[in-house]
Each structure stands twice: as structure tokens, then as C-alpha cells.
C-alpha positions in Angstrom: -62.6 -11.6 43.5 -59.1 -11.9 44.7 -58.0 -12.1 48.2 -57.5 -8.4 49.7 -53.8 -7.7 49.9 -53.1 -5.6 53.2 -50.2 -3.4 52.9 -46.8 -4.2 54.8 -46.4 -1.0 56.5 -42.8 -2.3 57.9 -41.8 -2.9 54.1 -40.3 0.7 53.3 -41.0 4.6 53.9 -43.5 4.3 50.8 -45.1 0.9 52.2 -45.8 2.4 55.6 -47.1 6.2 53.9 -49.5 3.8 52.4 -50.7 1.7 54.9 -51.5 4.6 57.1 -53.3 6.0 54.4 -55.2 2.8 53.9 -56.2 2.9 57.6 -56.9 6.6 57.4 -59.2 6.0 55.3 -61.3 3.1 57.1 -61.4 4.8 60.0 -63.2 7.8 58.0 -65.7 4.8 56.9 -64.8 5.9 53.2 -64.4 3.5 50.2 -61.3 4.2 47.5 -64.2 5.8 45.1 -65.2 8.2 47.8 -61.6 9.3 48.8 -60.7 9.9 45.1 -64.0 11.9 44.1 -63.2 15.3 42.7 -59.3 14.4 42.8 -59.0 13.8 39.1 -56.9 10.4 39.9 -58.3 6.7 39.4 -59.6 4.4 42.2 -57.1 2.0 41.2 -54.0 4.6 41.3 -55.1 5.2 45.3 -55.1 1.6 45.2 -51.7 1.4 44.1 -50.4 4.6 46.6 -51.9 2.2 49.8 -49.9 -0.7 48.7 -46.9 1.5 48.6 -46.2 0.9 44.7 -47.0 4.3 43.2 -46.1 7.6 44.2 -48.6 10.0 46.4 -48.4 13.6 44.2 -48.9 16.6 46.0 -52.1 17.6 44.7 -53.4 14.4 45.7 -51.9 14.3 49.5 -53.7 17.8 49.6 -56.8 16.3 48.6 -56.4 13.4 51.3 -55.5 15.5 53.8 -58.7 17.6 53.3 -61.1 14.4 53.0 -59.5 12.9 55.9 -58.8 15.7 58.1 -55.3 14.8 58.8 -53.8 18.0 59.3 -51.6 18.0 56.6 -50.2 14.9 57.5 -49.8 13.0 53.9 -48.9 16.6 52.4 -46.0 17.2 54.7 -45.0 13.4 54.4 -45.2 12.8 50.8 -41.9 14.1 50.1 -40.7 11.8 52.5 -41.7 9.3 50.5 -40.9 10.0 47.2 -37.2 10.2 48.5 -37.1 7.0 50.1 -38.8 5.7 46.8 -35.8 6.7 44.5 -33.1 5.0 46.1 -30.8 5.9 43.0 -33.2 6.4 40.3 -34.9 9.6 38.9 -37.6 11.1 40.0 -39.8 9.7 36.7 -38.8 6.2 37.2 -39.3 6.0 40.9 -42.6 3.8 40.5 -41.4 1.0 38.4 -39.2 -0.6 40.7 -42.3 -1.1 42.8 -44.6 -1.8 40.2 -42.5 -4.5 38.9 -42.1 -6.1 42.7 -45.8 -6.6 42.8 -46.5 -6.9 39.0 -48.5 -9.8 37.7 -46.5 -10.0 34.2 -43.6 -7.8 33.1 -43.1 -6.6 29.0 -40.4 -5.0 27.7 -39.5 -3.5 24.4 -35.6 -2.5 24.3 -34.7 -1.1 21.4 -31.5 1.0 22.0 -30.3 -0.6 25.6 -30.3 -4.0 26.8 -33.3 -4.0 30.0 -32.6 -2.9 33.0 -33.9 -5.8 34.8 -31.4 -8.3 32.2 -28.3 -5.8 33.0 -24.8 -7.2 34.3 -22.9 -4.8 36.6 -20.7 -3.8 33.8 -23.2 -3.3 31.3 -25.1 -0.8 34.2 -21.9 1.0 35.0 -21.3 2.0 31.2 -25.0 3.0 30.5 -24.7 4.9 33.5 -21.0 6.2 32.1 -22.4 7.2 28.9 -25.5 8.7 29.5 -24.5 10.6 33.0 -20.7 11.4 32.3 -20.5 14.0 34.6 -21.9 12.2 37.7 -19.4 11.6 40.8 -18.5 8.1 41.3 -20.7 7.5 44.4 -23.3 9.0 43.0 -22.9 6.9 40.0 -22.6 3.6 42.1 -25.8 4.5 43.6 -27.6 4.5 40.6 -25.6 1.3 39.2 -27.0 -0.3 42.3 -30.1 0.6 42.4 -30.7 -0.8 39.0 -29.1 -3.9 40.1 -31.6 -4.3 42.7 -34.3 -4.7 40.4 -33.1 -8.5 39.4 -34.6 -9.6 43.1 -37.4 -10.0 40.6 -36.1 -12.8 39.3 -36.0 -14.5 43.0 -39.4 -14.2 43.0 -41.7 -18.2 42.5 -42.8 -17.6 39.4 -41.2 -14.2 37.7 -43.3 -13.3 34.8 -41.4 -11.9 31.9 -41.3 -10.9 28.1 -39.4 -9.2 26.6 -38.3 -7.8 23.0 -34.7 -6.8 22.0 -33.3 -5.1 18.8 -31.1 -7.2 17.3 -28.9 -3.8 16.8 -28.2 -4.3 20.7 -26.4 -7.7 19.6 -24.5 -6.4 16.5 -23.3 -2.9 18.5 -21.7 -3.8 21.6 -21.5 -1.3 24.5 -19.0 -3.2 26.2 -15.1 -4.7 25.9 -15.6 -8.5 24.1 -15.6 -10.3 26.7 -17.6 -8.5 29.1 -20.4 -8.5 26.1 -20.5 -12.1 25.8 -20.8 -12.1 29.7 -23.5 -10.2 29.1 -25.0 -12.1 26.5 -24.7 -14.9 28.2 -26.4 -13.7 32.0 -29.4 -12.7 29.5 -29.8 -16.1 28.2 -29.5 -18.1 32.0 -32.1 -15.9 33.1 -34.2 -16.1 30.9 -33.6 -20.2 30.5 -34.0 -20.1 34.8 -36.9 -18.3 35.1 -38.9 -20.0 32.0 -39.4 -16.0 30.8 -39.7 -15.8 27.4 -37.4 -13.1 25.3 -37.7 -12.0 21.5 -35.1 -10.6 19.2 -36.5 -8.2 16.4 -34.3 -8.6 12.8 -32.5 -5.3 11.9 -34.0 -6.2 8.7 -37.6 -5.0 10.5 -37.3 -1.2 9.4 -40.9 -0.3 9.8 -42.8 -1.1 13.1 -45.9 -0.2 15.6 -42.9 1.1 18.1 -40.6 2.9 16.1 -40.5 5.6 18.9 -39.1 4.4 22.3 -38.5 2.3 25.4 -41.9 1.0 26.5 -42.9 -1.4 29.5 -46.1 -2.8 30.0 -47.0 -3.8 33.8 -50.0 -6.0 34.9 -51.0 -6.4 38.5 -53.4 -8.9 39.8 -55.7 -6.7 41.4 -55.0 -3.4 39.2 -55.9 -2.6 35.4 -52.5 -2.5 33.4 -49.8 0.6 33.3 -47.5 1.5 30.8 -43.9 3.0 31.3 -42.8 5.0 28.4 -39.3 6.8 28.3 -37.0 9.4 26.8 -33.4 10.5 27.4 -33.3 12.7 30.7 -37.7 12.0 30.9 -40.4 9.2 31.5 -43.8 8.5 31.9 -46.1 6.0 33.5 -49.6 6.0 31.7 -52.6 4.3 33.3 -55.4 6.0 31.1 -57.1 2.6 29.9 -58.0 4.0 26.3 -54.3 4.6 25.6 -52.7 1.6 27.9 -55.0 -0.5 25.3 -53.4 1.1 21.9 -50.2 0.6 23.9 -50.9 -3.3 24.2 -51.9 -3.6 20.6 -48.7 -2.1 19.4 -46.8 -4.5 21.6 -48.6 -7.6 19.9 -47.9 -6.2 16.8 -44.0 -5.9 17.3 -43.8 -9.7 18.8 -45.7 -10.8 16.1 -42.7 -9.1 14.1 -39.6 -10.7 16.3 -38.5 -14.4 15.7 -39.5 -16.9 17.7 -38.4 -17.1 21.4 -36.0 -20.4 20.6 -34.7 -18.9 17.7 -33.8 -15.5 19.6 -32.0 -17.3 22.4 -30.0 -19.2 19.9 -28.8 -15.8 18.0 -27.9 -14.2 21.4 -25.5 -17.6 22.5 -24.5 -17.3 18.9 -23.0 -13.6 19.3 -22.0 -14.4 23.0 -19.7 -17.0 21.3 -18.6 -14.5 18.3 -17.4 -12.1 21.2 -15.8 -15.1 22.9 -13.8 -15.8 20.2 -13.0 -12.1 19.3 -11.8 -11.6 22.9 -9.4 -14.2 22.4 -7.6 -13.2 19.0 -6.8 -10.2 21.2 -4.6 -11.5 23.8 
């Protein structure tokens, strides 16, 4: 069994909301099983809430509050903590930042924008330019931030990583030339760095098990598996174990699909140079 991982409660708003319900919950003398009986949530989604890497609903802080006898305490502080959570991301992607700090192993499939956690500055301010014209520009330096912070993940000893790109993202550039390449190239260095490994699928691959969005697999060390599936203004994080699994088998099925990891970093310095040398007839 591995070694119990107290919460840091002086971490974040979200660490310390789960801390105290950790020690809520001990000093009631109840196990996670008992606190989560007739909530309709998962032992290991409480699990998550006291380590501060999932978000407390409001059903479920109702619930707590009742087993506990808190007086309303997590109810009236859960909105707190979902607002600290965000810190420039929406409100269905607030988890996944947090997840990924604590994660075991990281997967992504990317098949119409280049990862968040892979993203230059330049490459986040256009995504968020395109998809969010209308936002103000603090507001959308906040979000470009935010996602920015994610690539502390990379600091961390031994950053566990996978990931799948369309090769469409290569061939269609979001960005000038220049700052393409510089994207290009940031993907390959971190993923050289951090001994991740990173697959490019063939545009020639028409037909395959994910045909139908963005999808992130997250493994914990001491938690079963979520998934992270997204839209265009919508997300979801799944932790139902009979769908995470048809989730995972998918995912085997598309790297199976991509070329091999050597060969995909090669085709991504390849079109890095190819902008390189674009960006230059241009002067």
C-alpha cells in the first residue's frame, strides 16, 4: 500500500478546504466509505477533494456538512474554493491543473490545438485570440497565464508524459513562421528534456478510435484513473471506471496508429526548419 499523502493545507484555498475536511472527518471517527455513503460520489473522488485536487460540488459539501455537523461550513466555503481553483480557467477545466500537479502519468490526444501543457506564450495568446475574441486584454492575459503555469509540470523529478498530435497541427500553422517554428521547436526540447514521449498521427489516418475530441487521460498513484474530455465553450472529467477503461482502450488504439515516437520528433524539427526557412524568404 502506498505511503498516506497528508494534504498541505498551506498549499492553496482548495489545499486547505481539503485538509480541513480530511481532519473533519477523523475527528468524526469516519472512514472515506462512510462519509461518502448515500452521496452518489466515489470514495476515491473524496479522496481527491481532501488532497485539494478536485473540486467540492455543492450537493456534496451539503452532504458533508450534514454527516459532519459542521454547520454549513464546507457549503458556505465551497465557492470559495472553486474560485481560488480557476485562477484563469473555466469553470469545467478547473480540476486539471491540479490533477496533472499530482498525476502519476499524463496522456494527451491533440487533435485540432497543440497541448496546453506544450504551448509557447505566443501560441496561448492566439488560441486564446481566436477562440475568446471578445475578451478584454487583462482578462485575456489571465487566462494566457494561467495556462502557462501548467508547464511547472515539467519542473517536476520525473514528469510523466505522452502525448499524440495530428500531424494537421504541423501542416496548418496558427502562428506567423517564425513564431511556429519557435513553437515547434519548445515542443521538441521538452519533450527531449523530460525523456516524455510524443506521437504524431499521419493525415493520411482518416478513420480512428477518437475521431471525436480532445481527451486526457490522468493516473494518480493512489487514485483509479480520470479522463478529461472537451468541447468548444464545455468539458468533462469522467471517473466512472467502466467508461475511463473504453477510454484507455481507444487511446492504445490511436498510438498504435501514430508513428513511432523518433520518427514524430524528427517530422516536428523537420517542419520547424520548413518555417525557418519560410520566415526568411520573407524579409
Amino acid at each position: 500500500m502506498p505511503p498516506r499523502k497528508d494534504p498541505d493545507g498551506s498549499a492553496s484555498v482548495p489545499a486547505f478546504y481539503g485538509a480541513e475536511l480530511r481532519y473533519k472527518r477523523e475527528a468524526a471517527g469516519l472512514t472515506l466509505e462512510q462519509l461518502a455513503e448515500g452521496s452518489f460520489r466515489g470514495i476515491s473522488f473524496l479522496s481527491q477533494i481532501e488532497r485539494g485536487e478536485r473540486r467540492m460540488p455543492e450537493d456534496l459539501a451539503r452532504h458533508v456538512d450534514e454527516k459532519l455537523k459542521t454547520d454549513g461550513f464546507f457549503a458556505r466555503r465551497c465557492e470559495d474554493a472553486r474560485k481560488a481553483r480557476q485562477e484563469g480557467h473555466p469553470l469545467y477545466f478547473a480540476d486539471v491543473p491540479d490533477m496533472e500537479k499530482s498525476a502519476a502519468t499524463v496522456e494527451d490526444w491533440a487533435p485540432m490545438l497543440i497541448p496546453g501543457l506544450l504551448q509557447t506564450r505566443e501560441y496561448a495568446s492566439r488560441v486564446v485570440e481566436v477562440l475568446a475574441p471578445w475578451s478584454q486584454p487583462a482578462e485575456a492575459e489571465k487566462v494566457v497565464r494561467a495556462r502557462l503555469k501548467r508547464a511547472e509540470f515539467w519542473k517536476r523529478e520525473e514528469p510523466a508524459y505522452w502525448g499524440i498530435l495530428s500531424e494537421s497541427l504541423l501542416r496548418k500553422p496558427l502562428l506567423a513562421p517564425l513564431q511556429m517554428a519557435e513553437q515547434l521547436e519548445h515542443i521538441v526540447e521538452v519533450i527531449r528534456t523530460s525523456r516524455s514521449v510524443l506521437q504524431i498521427l499521419p493525415e493520411s489516418t482518416v478513420g480512428h478510435p477518437l475521431m471525436m475530441g480532445v481527451l486526457k487521460v490522468v493516473t494518480f498513484p493512489d487514485a483509479p484513473p480520470v479522463v478529461y474530455t472537451e468541447g468548444a465553450h464545455s468539458g468533462e472529467t469522467i471517473d466512472y471506471p467502466p467508461l475511463v477503461a473504453k477510454y484507455r482502450r481507444s487511446y492504445d488504439l490511436l498510438r498504435a496508429n501514430a508513428m513511432p515516437p523518433e520518427a514524430s520528433l524528427a517530422l516536428i524539427e523537420e517542419a520547424a526548419r520548413d518555417y525557418k526557412d519560410e520566415a526568411a524568404r520573407q524579409e
